[in-house]
Each structure stands twice: as C-alpha cells, then as structure tokens.
PDB file of N, H, CA, C and O in Angstrom:
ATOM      1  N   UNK A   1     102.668  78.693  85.268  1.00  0.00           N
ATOM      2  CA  UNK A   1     102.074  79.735  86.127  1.00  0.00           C
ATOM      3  C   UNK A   1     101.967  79.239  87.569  1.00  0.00           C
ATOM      4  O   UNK A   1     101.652  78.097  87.904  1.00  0.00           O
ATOM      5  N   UNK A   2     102.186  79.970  88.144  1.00  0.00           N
ATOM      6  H   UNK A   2     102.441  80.898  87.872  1.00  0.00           H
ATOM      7  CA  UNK A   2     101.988  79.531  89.675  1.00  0.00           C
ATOM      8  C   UNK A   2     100.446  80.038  90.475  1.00  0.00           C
ATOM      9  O   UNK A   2      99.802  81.034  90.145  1.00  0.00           O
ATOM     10  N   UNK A   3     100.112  79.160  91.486  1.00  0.00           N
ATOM     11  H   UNK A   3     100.636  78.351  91.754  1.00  0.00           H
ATOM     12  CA  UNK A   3      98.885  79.392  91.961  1.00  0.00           C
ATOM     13  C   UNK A   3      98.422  80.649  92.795  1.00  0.00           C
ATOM     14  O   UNK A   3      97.285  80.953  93.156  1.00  0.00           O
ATOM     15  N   UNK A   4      99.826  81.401  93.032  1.00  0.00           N
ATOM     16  H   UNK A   4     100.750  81.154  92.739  1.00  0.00           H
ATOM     17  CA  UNK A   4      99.795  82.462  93.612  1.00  0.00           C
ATOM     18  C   UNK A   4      99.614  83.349  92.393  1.00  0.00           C
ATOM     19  O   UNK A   4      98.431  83.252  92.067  1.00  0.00           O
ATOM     20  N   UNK A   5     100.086  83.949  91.794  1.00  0.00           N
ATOM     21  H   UNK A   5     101.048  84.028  92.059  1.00  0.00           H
ATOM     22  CA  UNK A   5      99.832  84.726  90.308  1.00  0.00           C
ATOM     23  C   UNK A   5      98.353  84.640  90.164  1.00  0.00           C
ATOM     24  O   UNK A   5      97.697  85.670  90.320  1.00  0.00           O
ATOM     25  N   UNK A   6      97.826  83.637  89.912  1.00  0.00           N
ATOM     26  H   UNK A   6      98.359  82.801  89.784  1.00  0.00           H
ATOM     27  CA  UNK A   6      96.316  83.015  88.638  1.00  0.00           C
ATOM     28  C   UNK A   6      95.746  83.954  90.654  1.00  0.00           C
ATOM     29  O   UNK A   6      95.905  85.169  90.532  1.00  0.00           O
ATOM     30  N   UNK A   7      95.406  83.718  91.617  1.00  0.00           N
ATOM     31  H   UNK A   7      95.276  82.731  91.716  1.00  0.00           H
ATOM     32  CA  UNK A   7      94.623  84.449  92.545  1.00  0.00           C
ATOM     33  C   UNK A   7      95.141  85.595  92.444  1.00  0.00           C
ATOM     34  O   UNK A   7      94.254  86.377  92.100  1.00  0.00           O
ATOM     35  N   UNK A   8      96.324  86.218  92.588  1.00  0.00           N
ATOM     36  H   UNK A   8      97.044  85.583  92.866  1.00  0.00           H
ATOM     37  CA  UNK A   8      96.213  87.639  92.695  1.00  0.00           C
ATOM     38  C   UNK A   8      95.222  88.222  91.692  1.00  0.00           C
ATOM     39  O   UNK A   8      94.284  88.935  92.047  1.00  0.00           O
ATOM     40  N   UNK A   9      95.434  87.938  90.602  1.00  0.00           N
ATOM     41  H   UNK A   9      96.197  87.360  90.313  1.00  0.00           H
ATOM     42  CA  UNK A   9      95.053  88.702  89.258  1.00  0.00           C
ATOM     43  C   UNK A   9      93.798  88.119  89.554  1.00  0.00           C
ATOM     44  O   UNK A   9      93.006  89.058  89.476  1.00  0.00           O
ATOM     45  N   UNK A  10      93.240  87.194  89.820  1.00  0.00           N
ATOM     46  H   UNK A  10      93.884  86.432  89.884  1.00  0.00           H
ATOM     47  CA  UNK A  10      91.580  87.008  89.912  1.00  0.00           C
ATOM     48  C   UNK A  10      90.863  88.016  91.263  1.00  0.00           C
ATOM     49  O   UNK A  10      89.705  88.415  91.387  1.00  0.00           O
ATOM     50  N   UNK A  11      92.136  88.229  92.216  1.00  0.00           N
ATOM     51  H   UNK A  11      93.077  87.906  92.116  1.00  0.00           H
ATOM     52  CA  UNK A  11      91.865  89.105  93.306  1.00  0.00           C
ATOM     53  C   UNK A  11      91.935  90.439  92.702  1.00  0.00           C
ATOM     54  O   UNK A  11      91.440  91.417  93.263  1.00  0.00           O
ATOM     55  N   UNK A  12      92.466  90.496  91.705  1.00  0.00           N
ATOM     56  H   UNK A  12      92.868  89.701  91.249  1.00  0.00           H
ATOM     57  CA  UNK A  12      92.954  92.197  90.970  1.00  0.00           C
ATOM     58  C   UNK A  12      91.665  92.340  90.307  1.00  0.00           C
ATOM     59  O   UNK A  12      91.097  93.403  90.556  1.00  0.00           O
ATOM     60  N   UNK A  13      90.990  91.444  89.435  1.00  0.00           N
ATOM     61  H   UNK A  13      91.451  90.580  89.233  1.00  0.00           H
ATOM     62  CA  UNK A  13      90.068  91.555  88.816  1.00  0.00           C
ATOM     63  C   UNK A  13      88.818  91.379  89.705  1.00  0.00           C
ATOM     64  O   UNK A  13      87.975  92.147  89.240  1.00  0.00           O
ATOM     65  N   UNK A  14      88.402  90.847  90.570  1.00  0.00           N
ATOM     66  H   UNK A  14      89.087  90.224  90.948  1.00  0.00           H
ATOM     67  CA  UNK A  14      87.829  91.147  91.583  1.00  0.00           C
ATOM     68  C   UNK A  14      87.121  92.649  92.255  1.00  0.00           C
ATOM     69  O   UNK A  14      86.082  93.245  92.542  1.00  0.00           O
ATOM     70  N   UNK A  15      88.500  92.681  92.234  1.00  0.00           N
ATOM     71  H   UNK A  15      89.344  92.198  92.001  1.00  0.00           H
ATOM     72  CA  UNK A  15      88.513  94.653  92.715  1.00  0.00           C
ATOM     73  C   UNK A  15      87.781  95.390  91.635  1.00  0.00           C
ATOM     74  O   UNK A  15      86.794  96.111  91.783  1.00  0.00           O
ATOM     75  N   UNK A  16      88.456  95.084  90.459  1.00  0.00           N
ATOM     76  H   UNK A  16      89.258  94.499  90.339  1.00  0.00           H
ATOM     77  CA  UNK A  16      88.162  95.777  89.202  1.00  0.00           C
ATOM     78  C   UNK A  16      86.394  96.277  89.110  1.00  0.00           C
ATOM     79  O   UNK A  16      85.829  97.371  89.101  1.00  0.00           O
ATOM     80  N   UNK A  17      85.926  94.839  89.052  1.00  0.00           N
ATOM     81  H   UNK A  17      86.385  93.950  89.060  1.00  0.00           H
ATOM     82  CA  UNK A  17      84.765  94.836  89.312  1.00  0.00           C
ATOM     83  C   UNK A  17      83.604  95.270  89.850  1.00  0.00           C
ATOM     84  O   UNK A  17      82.556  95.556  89.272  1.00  0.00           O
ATOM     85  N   UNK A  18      83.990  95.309  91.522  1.00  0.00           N
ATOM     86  H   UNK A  18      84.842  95.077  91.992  1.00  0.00           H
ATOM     87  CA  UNK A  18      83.642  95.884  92.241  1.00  0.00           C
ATOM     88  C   UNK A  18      83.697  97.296  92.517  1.00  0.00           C
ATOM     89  O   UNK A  18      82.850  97.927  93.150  1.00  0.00           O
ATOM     90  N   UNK A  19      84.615  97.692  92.068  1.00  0.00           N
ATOM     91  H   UNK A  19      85.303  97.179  91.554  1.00  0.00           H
ATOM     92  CA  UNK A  19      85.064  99.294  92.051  1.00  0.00           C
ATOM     93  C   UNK A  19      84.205  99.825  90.817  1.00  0.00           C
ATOM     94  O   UNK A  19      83.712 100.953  90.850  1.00  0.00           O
ATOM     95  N   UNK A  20      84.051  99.016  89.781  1.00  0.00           N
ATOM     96  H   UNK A  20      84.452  98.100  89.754  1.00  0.00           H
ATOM     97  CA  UNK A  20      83.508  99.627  88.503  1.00  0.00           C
ATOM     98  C   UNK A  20      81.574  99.456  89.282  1.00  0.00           C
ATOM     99  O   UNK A  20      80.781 100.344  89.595  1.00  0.00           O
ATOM    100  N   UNK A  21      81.494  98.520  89.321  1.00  0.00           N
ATOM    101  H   UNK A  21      82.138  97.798  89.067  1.00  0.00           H
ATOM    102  CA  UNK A  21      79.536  98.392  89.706  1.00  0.00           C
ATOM    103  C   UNK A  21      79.338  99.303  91.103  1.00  0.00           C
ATOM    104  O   UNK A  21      78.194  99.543  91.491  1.00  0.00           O
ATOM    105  N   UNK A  22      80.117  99.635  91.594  1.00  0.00           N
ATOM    106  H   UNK A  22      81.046  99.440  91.279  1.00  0.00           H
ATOM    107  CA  UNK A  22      80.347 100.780  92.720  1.00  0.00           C
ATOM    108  C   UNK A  22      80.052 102.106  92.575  1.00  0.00           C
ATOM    109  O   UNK A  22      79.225 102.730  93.240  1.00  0.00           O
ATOM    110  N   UNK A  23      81.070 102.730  91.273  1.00  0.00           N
ATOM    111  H   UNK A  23      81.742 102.223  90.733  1.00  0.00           H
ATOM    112  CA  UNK A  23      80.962 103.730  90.351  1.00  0.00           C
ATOM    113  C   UNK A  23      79.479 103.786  89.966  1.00  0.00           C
ATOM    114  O   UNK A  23      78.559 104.550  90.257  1.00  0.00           O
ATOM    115  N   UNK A  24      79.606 102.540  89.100  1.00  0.00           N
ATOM    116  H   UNK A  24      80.353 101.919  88.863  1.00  0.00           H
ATOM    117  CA  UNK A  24      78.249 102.703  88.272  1.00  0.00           C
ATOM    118  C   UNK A  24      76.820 102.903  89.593  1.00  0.00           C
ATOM    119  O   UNK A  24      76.115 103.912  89.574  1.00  0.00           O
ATOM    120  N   UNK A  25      76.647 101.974  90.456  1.00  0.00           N
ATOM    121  H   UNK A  25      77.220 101.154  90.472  1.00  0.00           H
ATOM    122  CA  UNK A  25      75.584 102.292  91.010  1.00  0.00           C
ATOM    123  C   UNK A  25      75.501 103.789  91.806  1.00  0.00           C
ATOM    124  O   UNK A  25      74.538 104.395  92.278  1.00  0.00           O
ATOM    125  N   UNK A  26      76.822 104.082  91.747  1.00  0.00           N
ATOM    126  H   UNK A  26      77.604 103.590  91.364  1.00  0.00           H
ATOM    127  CA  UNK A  26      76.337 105.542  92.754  1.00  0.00           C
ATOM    128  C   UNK A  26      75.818 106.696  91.816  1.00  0.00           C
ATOM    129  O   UNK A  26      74.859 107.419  92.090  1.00  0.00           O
ATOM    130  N   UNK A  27      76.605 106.774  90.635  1.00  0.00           N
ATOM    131  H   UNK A  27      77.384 106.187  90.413  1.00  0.00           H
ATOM    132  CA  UNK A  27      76.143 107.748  89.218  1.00  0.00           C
ATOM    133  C   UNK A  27      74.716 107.012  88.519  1.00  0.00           C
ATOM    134  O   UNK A  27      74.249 107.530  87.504  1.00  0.00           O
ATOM    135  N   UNK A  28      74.170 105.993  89.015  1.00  0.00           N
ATOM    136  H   UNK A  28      74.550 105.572  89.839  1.00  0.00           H
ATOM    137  CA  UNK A  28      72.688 105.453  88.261  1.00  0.00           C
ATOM    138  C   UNK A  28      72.066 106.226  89.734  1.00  0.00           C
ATOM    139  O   UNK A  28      71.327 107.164  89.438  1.00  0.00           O
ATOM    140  N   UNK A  29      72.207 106.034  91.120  1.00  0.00           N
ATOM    141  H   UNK A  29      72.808 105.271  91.361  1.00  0.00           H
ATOM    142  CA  UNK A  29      71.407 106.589  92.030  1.00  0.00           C
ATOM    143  C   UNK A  29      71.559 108.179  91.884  1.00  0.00           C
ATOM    144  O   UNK A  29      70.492 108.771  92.043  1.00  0.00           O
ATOM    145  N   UNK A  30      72.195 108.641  91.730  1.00  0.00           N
ATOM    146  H   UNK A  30      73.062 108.160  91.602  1.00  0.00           H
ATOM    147  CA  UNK A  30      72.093 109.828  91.935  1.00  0.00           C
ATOM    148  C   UNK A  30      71.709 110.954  90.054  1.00  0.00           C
ATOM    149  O   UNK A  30      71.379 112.094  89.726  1.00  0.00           O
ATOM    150  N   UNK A  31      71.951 110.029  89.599  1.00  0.00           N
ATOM    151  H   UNK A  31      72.220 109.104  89.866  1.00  0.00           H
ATOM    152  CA  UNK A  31      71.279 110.422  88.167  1.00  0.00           C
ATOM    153  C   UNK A  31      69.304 110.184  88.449  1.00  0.00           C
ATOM    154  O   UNK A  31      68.446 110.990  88.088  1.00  0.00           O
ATOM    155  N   UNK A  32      69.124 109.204  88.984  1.00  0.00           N
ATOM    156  H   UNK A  32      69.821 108.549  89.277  1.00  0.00           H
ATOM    157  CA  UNK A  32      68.002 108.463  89.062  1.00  0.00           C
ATOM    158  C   UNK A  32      67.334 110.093  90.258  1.00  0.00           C
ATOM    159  O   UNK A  32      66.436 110.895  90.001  1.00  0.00           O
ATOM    160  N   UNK A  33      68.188 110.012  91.421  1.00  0.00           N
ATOM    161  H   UNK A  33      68.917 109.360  91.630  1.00  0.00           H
ATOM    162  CA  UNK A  33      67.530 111.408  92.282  1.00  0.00           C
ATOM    163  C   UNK A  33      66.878 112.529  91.221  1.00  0.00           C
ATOM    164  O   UNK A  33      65.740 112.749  90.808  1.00  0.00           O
ATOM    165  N   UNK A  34      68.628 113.317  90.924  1.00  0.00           N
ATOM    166  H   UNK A  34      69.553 113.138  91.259  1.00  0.00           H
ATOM    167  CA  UNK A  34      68.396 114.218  89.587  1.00  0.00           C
ATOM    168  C   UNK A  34      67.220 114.347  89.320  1.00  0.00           C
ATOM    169  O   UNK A  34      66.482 115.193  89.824  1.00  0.00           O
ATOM    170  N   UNK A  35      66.887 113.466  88.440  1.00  0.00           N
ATOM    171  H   UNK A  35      67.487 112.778  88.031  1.00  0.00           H
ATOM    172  CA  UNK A  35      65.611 112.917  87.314  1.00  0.00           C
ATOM    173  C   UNK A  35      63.887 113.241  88.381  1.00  0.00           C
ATOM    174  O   UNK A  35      62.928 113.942  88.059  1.00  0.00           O
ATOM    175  N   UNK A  36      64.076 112.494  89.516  1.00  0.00           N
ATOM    176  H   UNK A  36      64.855 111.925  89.778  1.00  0.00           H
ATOM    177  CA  UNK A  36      62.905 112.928  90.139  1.00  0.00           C
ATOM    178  C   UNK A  36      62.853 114.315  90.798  1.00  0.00           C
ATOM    179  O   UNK A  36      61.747 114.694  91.182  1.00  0.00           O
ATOM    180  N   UNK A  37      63.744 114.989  90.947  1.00  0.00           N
ATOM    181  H   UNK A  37      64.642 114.681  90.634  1.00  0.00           H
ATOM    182  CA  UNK A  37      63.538 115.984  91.526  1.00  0.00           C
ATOM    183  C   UNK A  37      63.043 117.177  90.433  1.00  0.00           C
ATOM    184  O   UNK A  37      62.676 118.270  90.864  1.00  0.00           O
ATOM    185  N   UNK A  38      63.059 116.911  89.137  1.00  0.00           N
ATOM    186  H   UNK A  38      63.357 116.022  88.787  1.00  0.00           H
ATOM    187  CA  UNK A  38      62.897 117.552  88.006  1.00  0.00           C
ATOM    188  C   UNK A  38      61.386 117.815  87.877  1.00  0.00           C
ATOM    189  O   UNK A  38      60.945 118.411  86.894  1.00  0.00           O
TER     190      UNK A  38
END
C-alpha cells in the first residue's frame, strides 16, 4: 500500500464522519426546537 492511498481514505473517512455528526446534530437541534415549542 502506498502512503498516499492509507491518507486519502483516512481523509475520505474523515469526511464521512463529519458529514454524518453534521447531519446528526442539525436533525437532534431542530427535533430538540420541535419538542419545545410543543
């Protein structure tokens, strides 16, 4: 494997990550609004 490969894919998964706890915190804040405005 080369050292360029093993970072992209840790840079790919990186993203992954971030894009997913991104998602998630904006649908927990705005579920969380929802809920108080009830």
């Amino acid at each position: 494997m080369r050292g360029g490969a093993d970072a992209m894919s840790v840079l790919d998964l990186m993203a992954v990550l971030g894009y997913t706890a991104t998602i998630f915190s904006i649908g927990y804040m705005l579920g969380y609004n929802a809920n108080k405005q009830k």
